[in-house]
C-alpha positions in Angstrom: 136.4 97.8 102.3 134.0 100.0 104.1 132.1 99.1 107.5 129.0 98.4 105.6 130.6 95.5 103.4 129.8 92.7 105.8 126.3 93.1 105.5 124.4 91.3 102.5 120.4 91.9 103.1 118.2 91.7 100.1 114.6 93.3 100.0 112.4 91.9 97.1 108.6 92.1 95.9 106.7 90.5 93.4 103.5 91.7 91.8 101.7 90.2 89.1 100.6 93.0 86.5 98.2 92.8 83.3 100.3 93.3 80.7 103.3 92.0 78.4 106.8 91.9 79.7 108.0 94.4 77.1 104.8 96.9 77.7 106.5 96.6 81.5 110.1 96.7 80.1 109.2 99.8 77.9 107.9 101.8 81.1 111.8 101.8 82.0 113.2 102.8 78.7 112.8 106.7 78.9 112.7 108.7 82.0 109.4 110.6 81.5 108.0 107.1 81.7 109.7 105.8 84.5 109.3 109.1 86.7 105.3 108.6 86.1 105.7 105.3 88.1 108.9 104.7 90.0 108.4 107.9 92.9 106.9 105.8 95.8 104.1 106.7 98.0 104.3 110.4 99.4 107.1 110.9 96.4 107.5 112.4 92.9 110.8 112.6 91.2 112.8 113.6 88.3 115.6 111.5 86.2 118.2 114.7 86.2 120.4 111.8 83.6 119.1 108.7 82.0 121.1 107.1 79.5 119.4 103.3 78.8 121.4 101.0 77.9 123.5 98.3 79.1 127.0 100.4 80.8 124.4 103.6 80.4 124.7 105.9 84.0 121.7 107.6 85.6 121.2 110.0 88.2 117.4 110.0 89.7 116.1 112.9 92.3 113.2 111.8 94.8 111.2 114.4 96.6 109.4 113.8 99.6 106.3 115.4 99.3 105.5 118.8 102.0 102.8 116.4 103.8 105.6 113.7 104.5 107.3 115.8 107.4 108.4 112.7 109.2 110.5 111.7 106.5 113.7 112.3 106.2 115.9 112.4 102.5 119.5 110.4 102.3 120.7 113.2 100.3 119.2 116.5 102.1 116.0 116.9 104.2 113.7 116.4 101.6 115.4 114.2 98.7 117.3 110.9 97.8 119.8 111.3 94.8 121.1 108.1 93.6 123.6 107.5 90.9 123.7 104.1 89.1 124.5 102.1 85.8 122.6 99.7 83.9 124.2 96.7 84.4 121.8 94.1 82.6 118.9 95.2 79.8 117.8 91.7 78.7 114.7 93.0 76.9 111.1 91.1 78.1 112.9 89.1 80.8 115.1 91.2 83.5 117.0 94.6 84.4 119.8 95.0 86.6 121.0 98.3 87.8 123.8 99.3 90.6 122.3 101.8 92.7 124.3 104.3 95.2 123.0 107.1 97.3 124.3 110.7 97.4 124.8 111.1 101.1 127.4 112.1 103.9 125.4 109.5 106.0 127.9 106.3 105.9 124.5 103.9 106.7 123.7 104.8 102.6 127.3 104.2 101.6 127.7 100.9 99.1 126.5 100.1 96.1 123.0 98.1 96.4 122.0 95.9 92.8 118.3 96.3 92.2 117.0 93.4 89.5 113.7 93.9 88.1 112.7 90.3 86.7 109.5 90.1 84.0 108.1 86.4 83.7 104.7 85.9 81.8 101.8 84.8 84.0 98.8 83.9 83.4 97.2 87.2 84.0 99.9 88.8 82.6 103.4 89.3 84.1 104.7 88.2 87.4 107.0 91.5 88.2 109.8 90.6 90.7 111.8 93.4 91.7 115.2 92.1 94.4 117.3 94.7 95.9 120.6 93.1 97.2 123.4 95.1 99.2 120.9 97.3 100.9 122.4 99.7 102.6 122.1 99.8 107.1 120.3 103.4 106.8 117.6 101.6 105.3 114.7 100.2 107.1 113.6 96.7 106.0 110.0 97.9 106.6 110.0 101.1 104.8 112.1 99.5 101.8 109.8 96.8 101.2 106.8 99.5 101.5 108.5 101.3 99.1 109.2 98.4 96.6 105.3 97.6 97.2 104.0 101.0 96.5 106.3 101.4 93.2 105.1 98.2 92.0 101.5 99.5 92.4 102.4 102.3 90.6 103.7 100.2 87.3 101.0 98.1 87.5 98.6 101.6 87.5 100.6 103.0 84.7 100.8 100.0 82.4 97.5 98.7 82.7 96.1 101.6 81.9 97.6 101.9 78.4 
């Protein structure tokens, strides 16, 4: 058991977006798509493996952009590499995904469980994603901006379709 296991904090955020759950579920099934959208604020990344499917792994690279220079990557100075499986793929209603950070830094170690939940609303879909297991390393405040700014982002890429 490592040092980290005692601690259970979850992050979550909820946005409603104007479109169909599986318009919103779709934006996850290839990684072109999901690069266009998931790279928060300040960020752009690349899916360097994405297999989709429930038991499929991926591998995601995000780059802090050169203006960023506060920042600091998990994985080097400038990126965050994190290696995960697709636990869940419930189609229209919900994705769950283990998520683990390349990093000598024991504060990223564990496995986190990310659940992206899609429930219809009246405007469209009510877009709940909950990160459990968060890792120390990570700061409540910049996770949740984080969470925020990619749920912006979905909502930007889907609407506009």
């Amino acid at each position: 058991m490592s040092a980290n296991a005692d601690r259970r904090r979850s992050d979550a955020a909820t946005r409603v977006i104007g479109a169909s759950p599986d318009t919103i579920y779709q934006a996850f099934a290839n990684a072109a798509s999901l690069m266009q959208w998931l790279p928060p604020l300040g960020m752009s990344g690349q899916a360097l493996e994405y297999d989709f499917r429930e038991g499929g792994r991926y591998r995601i690279e995000l780059r802090y952009d050169e203006k960023m220079s506060t920042e600091s990557g998990k994985t080097t100075d400038r990126t965050d590499i994190t290696n995960g499986r697709f636990l869940e793929l419930l189609p229209d209603r919900r994705i769950t995904q283990s998520v683990e950070f390349e990093s000598s830094d024991p504060a990223f170690a564990d496995e986190m469980t990310m659940t992206w939940s899609f429930d219809t609303a009246p405007e469209g879909t009510r877009v709940t994603v909950t990160a459990d297991n968060v890792p120390n390393g990570i700061s409540k405040a910049d996770h949740d901006a984080g969470l925020r700014s990619s749920l912006e982002n979905l909502a930007a890429f889907v609407e506009r379709r």
